[in-house]
Backbone of each chain as ProteinMPNN parsed JSONL, in Angstrom:
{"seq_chain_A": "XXXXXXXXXXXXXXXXXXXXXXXXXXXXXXXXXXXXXXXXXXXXX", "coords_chain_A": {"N_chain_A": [[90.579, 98.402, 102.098], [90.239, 96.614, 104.412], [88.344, 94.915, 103.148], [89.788, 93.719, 101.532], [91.418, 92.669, 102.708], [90.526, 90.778, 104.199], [89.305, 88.926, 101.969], [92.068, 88.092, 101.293], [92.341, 85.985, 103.331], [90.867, 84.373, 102.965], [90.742, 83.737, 100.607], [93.321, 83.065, 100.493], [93.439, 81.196, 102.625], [94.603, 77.586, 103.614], [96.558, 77.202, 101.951], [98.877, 76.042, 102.448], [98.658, 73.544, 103.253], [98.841, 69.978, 102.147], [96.676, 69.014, 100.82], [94.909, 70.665, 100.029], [92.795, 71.997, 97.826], [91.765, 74.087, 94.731], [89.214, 76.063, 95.023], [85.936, 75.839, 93.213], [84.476, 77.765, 90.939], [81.751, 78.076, 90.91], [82.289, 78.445, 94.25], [84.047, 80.185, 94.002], [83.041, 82.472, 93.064], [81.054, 82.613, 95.411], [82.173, 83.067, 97.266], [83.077, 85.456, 97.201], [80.817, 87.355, 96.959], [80.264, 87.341, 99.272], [81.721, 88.864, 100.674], [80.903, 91.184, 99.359], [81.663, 92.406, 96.937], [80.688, 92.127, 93.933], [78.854, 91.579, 90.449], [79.236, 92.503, 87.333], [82.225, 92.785, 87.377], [83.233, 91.031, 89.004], [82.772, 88.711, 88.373], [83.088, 85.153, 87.351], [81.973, 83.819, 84.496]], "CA_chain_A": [[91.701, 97.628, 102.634], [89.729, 95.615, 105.326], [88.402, 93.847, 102.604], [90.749, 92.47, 100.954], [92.405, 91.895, 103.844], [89.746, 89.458, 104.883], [89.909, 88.442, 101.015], [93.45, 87.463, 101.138], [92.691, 85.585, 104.094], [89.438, 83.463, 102.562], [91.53, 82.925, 99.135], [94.928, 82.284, 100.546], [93.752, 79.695, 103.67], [95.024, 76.41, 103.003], [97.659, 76.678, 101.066], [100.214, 75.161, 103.409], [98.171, 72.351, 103.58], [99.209, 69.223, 101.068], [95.462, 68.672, 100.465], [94.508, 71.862, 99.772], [92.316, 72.23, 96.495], [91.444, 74.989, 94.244], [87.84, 76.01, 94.971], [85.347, 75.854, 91.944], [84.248, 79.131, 90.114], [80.367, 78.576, 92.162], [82.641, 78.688, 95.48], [85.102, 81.518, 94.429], [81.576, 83.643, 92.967], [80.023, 83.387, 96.761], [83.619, 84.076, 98.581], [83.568, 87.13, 96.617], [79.439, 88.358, 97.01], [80.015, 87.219, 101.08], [82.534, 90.25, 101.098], [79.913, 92.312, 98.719], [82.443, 91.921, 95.437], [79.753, 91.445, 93.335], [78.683, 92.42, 89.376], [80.229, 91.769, 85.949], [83.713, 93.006, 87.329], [84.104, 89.77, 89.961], [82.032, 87.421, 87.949], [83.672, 84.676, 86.173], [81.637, 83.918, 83.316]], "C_chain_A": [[91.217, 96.491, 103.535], [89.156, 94.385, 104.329], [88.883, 92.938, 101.812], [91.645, 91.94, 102.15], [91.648, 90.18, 104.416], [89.483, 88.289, 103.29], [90.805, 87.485, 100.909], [93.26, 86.408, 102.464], [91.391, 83.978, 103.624], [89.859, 83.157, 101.262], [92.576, 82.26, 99.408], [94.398, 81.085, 101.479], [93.652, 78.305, 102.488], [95.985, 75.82, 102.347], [98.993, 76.044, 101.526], [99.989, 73.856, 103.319], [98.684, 71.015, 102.066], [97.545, 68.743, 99.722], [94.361, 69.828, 100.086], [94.141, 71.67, 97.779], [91.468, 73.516, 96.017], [89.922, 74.92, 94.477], [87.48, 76.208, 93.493], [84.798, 77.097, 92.082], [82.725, 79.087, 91.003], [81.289, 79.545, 93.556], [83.606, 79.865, 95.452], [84.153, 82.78, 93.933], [81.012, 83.773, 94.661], [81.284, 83.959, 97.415], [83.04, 85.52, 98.085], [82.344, 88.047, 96.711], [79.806, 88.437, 98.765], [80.871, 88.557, 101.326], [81.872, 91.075, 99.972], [80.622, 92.847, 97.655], [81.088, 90.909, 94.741], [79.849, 92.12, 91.674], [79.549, 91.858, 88.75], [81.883, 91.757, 86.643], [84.27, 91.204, 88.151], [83.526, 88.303, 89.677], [82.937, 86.723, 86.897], [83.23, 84.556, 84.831], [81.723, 84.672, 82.364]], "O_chain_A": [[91.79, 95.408, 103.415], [89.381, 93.195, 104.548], [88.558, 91.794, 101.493], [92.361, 90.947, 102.281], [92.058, 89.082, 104.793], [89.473, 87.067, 103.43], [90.594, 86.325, 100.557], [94.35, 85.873, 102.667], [91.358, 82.844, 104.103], [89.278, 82.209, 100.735], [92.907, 81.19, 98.898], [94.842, 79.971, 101.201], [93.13, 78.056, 101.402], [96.293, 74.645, 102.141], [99.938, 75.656, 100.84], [100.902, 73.03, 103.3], [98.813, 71.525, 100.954], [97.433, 68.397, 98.546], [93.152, 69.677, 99.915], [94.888, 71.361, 96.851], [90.595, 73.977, 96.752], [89.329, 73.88, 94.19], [88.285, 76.599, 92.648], [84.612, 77.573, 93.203], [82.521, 80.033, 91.763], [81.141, 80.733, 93.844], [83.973, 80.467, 96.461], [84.405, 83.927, 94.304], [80.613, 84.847, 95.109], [81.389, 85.056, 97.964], [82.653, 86.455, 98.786], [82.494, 89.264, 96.604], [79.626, 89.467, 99.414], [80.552, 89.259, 102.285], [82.704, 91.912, 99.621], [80.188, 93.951, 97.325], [80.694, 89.751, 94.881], [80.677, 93.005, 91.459], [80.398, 91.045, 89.115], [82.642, 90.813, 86.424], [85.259, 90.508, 87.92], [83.647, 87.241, 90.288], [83.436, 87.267, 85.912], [83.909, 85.076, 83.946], [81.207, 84.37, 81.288]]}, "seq_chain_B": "XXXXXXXXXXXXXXXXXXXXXXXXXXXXXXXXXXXXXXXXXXXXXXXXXXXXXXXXXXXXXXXXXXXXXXXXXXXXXXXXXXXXXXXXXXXXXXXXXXXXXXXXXXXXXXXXXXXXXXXXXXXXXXXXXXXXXXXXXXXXXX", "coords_chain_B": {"N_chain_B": [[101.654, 63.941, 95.127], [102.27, 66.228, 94.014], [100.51, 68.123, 95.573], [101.888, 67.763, 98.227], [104.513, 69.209, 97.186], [103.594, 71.537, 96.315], [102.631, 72.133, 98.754], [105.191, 72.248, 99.533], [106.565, 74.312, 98.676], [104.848, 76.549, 99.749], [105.671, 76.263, 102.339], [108.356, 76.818, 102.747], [108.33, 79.55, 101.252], [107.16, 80.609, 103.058], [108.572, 80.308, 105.718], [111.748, 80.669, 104.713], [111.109, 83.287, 103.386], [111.841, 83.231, 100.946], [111.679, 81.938, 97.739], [111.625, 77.956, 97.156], [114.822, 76.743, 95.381], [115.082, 73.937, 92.548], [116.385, 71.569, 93.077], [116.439, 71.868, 95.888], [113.837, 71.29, 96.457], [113.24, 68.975, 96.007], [115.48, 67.461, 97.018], [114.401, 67.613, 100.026], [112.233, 66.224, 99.584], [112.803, 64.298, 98.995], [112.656, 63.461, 96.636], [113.11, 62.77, 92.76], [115.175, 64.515, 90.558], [113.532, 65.021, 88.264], [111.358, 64.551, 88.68], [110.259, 66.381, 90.187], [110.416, 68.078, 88.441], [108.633, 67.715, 86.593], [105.775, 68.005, 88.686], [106.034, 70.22, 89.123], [105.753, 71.48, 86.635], [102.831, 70.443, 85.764], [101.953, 71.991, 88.473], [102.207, 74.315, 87.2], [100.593, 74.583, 85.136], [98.122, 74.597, 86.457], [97.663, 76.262, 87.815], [98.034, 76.582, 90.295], [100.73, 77.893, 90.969], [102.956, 79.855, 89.926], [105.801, 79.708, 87.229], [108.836, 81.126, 86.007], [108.866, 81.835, 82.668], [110.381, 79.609, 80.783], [111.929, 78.286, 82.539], [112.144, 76.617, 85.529], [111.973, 77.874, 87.801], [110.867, 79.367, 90.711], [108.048, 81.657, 90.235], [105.676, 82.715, 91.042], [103.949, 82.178, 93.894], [101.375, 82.414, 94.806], [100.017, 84.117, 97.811], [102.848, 85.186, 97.398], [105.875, 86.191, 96.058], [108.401, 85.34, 93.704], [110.458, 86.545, 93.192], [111.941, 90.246, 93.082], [109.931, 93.192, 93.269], [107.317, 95.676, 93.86], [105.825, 95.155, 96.199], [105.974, 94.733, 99.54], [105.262, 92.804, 102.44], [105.963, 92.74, 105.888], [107.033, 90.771, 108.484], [106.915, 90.499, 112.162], [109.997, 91.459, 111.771], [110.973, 90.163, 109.308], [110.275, 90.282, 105.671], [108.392, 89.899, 102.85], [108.246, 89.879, 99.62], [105.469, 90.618, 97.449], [103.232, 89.793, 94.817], [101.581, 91.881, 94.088], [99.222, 94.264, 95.569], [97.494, 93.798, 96.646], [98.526, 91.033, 97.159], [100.409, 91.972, 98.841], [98.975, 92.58, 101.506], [97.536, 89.963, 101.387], [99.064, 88.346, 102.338], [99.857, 88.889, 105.038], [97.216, 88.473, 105.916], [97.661, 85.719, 105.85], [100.077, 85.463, 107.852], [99.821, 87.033, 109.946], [99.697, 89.526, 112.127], [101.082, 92.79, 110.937], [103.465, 95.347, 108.699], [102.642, 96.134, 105.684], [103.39, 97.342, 102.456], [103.743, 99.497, 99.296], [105.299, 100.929, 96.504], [105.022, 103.851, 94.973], [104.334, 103.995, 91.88], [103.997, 106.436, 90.225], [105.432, 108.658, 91.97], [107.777, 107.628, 93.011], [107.35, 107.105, 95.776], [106.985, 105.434, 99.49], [104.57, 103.775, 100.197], [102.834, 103.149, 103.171], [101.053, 100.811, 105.151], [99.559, 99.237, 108.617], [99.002, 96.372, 109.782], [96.81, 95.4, 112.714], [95.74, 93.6, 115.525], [94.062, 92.868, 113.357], [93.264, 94.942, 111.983], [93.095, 97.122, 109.648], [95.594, 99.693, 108.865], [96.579, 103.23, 108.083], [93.221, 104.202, 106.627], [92.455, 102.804, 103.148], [92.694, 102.451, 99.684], [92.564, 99.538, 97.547], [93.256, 99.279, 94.308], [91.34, 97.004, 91.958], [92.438, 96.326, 88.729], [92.271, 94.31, 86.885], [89.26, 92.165, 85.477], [88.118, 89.451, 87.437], [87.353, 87.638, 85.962], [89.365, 87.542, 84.011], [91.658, 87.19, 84.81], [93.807, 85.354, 84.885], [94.551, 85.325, 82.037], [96.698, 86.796, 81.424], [99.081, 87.134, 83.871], [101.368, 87.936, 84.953], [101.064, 91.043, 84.615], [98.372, 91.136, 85.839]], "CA_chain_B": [[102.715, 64.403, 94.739], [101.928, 67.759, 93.437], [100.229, 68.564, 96.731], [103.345, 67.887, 98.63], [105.237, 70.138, 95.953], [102.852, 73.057, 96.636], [102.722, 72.838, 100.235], [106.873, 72.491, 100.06], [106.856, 76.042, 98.264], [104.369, 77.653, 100.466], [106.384, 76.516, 104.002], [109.522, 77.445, 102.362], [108.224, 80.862, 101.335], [106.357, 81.332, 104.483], [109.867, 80.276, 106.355], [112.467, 81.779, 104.187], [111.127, 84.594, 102.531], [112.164, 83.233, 99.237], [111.439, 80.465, 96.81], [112.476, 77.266, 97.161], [115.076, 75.866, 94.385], [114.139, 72.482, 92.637], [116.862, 70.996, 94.092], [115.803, 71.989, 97.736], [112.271, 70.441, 96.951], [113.617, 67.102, 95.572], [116.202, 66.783, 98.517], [113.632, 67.976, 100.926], [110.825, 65.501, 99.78], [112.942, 62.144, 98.594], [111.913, 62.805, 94.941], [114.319, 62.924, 92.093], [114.869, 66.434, 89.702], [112.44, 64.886, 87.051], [109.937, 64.181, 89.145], [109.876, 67.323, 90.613], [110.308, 69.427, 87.247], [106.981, 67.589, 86.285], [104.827, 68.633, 89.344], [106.203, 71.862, 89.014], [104.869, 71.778, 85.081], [101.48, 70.431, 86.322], [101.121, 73.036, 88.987], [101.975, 75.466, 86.716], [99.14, 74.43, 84.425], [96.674, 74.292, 87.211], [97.121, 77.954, 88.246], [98.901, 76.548, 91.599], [102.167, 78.697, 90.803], [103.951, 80.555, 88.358], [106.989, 79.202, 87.064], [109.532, 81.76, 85.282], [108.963, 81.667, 81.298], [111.423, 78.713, 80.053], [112.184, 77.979, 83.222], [111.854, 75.858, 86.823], [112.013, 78.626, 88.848], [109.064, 79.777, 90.963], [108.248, 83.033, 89.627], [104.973, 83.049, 92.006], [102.985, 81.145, 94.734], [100.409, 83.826, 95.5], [100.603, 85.566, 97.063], [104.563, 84.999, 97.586], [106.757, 86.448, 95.013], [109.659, 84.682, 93.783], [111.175, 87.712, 92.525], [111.941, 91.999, 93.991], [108.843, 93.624, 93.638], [107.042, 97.286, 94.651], [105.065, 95.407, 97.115], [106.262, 94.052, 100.357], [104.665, 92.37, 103.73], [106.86, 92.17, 106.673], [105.71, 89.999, 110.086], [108.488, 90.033, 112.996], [111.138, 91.731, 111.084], [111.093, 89.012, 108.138], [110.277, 90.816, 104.948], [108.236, 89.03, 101.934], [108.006, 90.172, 98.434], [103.948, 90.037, 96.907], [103.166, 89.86, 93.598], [100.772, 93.775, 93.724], [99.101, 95.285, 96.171], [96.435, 92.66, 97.346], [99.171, 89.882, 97.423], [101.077, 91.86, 100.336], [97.58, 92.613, 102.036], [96.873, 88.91, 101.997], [100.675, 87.677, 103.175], [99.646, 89.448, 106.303], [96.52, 87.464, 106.132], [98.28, 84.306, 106.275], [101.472, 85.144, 108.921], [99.828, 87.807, 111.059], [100.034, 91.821, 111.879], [102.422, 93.583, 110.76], [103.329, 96.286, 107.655], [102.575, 96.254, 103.97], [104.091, 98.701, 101.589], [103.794, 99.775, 98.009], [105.767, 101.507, 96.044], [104.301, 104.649, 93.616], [105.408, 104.36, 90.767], [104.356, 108.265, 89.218], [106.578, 110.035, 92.396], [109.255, 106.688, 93.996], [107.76, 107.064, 96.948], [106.598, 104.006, 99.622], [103.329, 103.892, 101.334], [102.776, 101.631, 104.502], [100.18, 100.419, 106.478], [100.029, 98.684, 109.525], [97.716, 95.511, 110.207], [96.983, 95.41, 114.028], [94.58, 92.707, 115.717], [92.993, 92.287, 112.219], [92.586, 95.888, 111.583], [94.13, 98.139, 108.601], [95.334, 101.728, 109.596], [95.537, 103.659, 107.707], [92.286, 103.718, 105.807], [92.861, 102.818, 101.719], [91.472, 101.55, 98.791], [92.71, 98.905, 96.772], [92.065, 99.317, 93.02], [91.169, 96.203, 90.56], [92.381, 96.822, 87.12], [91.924, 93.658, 85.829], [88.139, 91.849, 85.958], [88.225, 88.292, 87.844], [87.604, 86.335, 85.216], [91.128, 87.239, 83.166], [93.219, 87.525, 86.234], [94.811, 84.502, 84.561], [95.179, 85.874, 81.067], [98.386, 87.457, 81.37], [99.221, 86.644, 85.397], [102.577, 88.812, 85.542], [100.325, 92.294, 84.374], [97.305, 91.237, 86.783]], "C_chain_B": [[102.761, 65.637, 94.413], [101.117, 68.457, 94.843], [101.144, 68.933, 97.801], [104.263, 68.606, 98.185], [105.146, 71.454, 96.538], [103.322, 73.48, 97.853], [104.505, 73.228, 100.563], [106.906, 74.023, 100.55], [106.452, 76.721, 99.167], [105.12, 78.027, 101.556], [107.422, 77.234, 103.245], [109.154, 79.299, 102.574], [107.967, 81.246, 102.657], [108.011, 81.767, 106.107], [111.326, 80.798, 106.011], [112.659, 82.697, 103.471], [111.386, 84.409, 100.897], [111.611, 81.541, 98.635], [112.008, 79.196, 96.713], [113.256, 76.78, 95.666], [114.545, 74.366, 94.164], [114.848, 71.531, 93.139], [116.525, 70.897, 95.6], [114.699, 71.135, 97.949], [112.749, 69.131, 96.855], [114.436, 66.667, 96.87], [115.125, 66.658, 99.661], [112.151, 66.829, 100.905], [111.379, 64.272, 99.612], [112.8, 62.404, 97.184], [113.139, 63.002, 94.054], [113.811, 64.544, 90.61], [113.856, 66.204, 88.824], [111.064, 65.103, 87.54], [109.356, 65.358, 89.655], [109.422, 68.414, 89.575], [108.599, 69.11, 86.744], [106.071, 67.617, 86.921], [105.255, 69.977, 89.188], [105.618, 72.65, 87.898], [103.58, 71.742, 85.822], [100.719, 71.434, 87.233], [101.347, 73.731, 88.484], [100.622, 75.697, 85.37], [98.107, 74.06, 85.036], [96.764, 75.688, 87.31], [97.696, 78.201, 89.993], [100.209, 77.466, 91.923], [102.306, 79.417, 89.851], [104.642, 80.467, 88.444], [107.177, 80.609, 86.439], [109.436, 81.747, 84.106], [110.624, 80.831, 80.94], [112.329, 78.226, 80.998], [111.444, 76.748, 84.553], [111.393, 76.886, 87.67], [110.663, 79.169, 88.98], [108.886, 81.114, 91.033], [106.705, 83.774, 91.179], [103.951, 82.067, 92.512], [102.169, 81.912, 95.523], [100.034, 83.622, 97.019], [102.239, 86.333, 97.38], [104.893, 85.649, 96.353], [108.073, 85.974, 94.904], [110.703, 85.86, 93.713], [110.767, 89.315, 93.569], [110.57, 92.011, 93.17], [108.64, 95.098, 93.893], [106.725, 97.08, 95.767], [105.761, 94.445, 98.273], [105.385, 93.918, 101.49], [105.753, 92.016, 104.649], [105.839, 92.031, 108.092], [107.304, 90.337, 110.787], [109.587, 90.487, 112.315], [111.857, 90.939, 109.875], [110.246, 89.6, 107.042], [109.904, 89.818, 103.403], [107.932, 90.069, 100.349], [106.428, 89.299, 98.568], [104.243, 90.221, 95.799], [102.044, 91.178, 93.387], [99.947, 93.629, 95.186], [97.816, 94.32, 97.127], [97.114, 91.584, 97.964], [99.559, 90.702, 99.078], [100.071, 92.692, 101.356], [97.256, 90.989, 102.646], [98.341, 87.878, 102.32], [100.171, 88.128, 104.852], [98.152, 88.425, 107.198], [96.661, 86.139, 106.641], [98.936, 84.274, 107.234], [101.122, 85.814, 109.979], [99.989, 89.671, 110.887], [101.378, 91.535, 111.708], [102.361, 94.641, 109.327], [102.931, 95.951, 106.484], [103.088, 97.164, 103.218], [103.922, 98.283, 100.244], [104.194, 101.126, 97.827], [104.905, 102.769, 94.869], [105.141, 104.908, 92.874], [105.486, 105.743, 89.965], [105.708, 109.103, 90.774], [107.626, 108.769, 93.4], [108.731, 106.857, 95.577], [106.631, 105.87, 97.84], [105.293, 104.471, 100.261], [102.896, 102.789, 102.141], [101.549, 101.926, 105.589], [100.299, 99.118, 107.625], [98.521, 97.448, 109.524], [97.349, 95.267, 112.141], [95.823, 94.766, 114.567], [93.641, 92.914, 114.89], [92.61, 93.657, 111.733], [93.976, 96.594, 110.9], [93.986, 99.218, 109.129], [96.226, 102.057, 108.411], [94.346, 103.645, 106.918], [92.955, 103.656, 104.281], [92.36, 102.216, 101.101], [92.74, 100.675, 97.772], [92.258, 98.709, 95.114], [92.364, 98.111, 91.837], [91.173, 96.464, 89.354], [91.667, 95.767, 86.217], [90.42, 92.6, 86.29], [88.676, 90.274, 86.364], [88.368, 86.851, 87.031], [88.945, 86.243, 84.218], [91.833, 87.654, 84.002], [94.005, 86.631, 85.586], [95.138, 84.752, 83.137], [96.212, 86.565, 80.572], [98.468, 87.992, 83.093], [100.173, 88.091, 85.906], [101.666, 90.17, 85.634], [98.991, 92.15, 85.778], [98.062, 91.301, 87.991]], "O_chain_B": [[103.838, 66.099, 94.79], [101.378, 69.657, 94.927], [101.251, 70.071, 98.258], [105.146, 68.703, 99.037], [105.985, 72.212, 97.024], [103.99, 74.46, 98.178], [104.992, 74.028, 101.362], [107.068, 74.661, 101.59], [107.219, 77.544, 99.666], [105.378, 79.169, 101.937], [107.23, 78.446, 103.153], [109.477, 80.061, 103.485], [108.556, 82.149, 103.252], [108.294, 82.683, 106.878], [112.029, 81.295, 106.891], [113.706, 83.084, 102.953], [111.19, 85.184, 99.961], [111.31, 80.46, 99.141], [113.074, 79.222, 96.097], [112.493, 76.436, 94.763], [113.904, 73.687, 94.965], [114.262, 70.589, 93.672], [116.397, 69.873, 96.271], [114.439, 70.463, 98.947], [112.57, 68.288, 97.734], [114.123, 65.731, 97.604], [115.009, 65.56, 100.204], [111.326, 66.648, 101.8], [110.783, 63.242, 99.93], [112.832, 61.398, 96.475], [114.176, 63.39, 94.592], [112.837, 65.121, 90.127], [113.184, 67.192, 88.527], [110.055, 65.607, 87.048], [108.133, 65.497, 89.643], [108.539, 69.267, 89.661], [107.679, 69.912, 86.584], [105.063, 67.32, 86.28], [104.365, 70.827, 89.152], [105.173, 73.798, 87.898], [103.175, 72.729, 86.436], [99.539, 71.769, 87.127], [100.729, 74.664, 88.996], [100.027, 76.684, 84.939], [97.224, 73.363, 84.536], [95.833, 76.334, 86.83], [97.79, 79.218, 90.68], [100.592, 77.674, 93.074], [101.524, 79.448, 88.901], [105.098, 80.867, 89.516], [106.197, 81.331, 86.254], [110.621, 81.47, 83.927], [111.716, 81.397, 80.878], [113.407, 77.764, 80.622], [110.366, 76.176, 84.389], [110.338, 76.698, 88.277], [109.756, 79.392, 88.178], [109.527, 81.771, 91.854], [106.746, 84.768, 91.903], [103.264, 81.321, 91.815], [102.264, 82.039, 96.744], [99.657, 82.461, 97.18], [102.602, 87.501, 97.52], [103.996, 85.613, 95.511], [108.873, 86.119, 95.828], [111.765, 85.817, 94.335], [109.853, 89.515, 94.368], [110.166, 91.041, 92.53], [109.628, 95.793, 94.13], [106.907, 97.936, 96.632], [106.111, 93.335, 97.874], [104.646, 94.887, 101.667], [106.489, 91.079, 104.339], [104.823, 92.549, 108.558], [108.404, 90.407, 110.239], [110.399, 89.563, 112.265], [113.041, 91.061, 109.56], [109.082, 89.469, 107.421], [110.782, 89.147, 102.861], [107.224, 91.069, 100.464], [106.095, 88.265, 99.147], [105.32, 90.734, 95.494], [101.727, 91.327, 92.207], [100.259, 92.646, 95.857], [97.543, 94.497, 98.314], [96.698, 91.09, 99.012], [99.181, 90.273, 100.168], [100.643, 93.549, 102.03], [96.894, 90.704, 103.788], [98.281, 86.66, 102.487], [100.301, 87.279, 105.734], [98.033, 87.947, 108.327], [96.04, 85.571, 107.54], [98.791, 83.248, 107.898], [101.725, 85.58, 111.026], [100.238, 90.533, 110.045], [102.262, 90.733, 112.011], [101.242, 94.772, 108.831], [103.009, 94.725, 106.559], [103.147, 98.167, 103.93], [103.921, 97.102, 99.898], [103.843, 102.132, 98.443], [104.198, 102.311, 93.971], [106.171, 105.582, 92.877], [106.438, 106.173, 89.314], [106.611, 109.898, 90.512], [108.142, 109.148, 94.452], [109.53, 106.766, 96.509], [105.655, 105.412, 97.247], [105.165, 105.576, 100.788], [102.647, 101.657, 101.728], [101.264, 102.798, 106.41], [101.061, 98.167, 107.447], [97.342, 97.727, 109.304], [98.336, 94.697, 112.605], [94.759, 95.249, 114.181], [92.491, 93.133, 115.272], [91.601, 93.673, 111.029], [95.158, 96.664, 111.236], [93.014, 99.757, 109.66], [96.62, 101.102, 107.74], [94.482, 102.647, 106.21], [93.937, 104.375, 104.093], [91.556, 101.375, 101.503], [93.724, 101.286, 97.355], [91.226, 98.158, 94.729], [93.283, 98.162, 91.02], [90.15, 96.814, 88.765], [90.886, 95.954, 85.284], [90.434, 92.225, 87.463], [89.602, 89.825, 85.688], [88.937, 85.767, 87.165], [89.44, 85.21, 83.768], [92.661, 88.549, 83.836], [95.177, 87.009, 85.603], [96.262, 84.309, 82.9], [96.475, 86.832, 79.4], [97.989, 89.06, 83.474], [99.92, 88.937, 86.765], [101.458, 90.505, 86.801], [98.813, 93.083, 86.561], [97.487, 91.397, 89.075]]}, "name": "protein", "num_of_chains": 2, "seq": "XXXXXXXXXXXXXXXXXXXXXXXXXXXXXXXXXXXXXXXXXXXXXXXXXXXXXXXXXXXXXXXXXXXXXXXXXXXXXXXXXXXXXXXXXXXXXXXXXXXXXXXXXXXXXXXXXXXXXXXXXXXXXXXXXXXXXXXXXXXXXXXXXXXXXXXXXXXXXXXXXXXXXXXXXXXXXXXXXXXXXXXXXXX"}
């Protein structure tokens, strides 16, 4: 639970913002190792 | 234009719990219904939203839900529909402590945790059915 909590908080920021852009598949692969979501399951390719 | 769109939806949701109509955005920004129906297409072919099937309506602005739901996040006594079980995890993320709940669907009954200066009680696990890379392959199911 803690980590998605900190998840939801490192995917959702920004979105209020008008300038807010989708990160690229590099930058949403490290969000996801920096919280130790790693392996085929959280890999895009 | 489509930035402005997005962010409408998000304040809206964030401020009244629900989705804005496309009227609301068009009054609310100056733009006219066309103009709006076609950022509303565009962000729905970026992955910015989910429109309704054959519709305008905003079905989801993750992790908002346009629509009832199992899973809810409430801040301050203001009560948001998520779209599963991560969405109203990371609503809390965005507005602050407060509850989460999901519904089980084998026995109807709710389960709630509390967020409290950044910390989940009780302990729980979150389980990923679907792998990261087809989260967008059929949106409503993920």
């Amino acid at each position: 639970m803690q980590t998605v909590l900190q998840l939801g908080h490192d995917w959702y920021s920004g979105r209020f913002d008008p300038a807010w852009e989708r990160p690229g598949a590099d930058d949403i692969v490290s969000m996801f190792a920096a919280l130790g979501l790693t392996g085929p399951f959280w890999s895009l390719s | 234009m489509n930035g402005q769109v997005r962010a409408h939806i998000y304040k809206h949701f964030r401020d009244q719990a629900a989705a804005p109509s496309t009227g609301d955005i068009a009054s609310s920004l100056g733009r006219s219904h066309e103009e709006v129906t076609v950022a509303l297409d565009e962000l729905a072919a970026s992955h910015a939203i989910v429109l309704r099937p054959g519709t305008h309506d905003i079905w989801m602005a993750h992790p908002f839900s346009g629509i009832p739901t199992d899973y809810t996040a409430t801040v301050g006594g203001n009560t948001w529909y998520a779209n599963c079980g991560w969405d109203s995890i990371a609503i809390l993320a965005l507005l602050g402590d407060g509850t989460f709940a999901s519904k089980d669907p084998l026995t109807d009954t709710t389960n709630e945790w509390t967020v409290n200066d950044g910390v989940v009680t009780p302990a729980g696990v979150v389980h990923f059915l679907v792998p990261a890379r087809q989260f967008w392959d059929d949106i409503g199911y993920t």
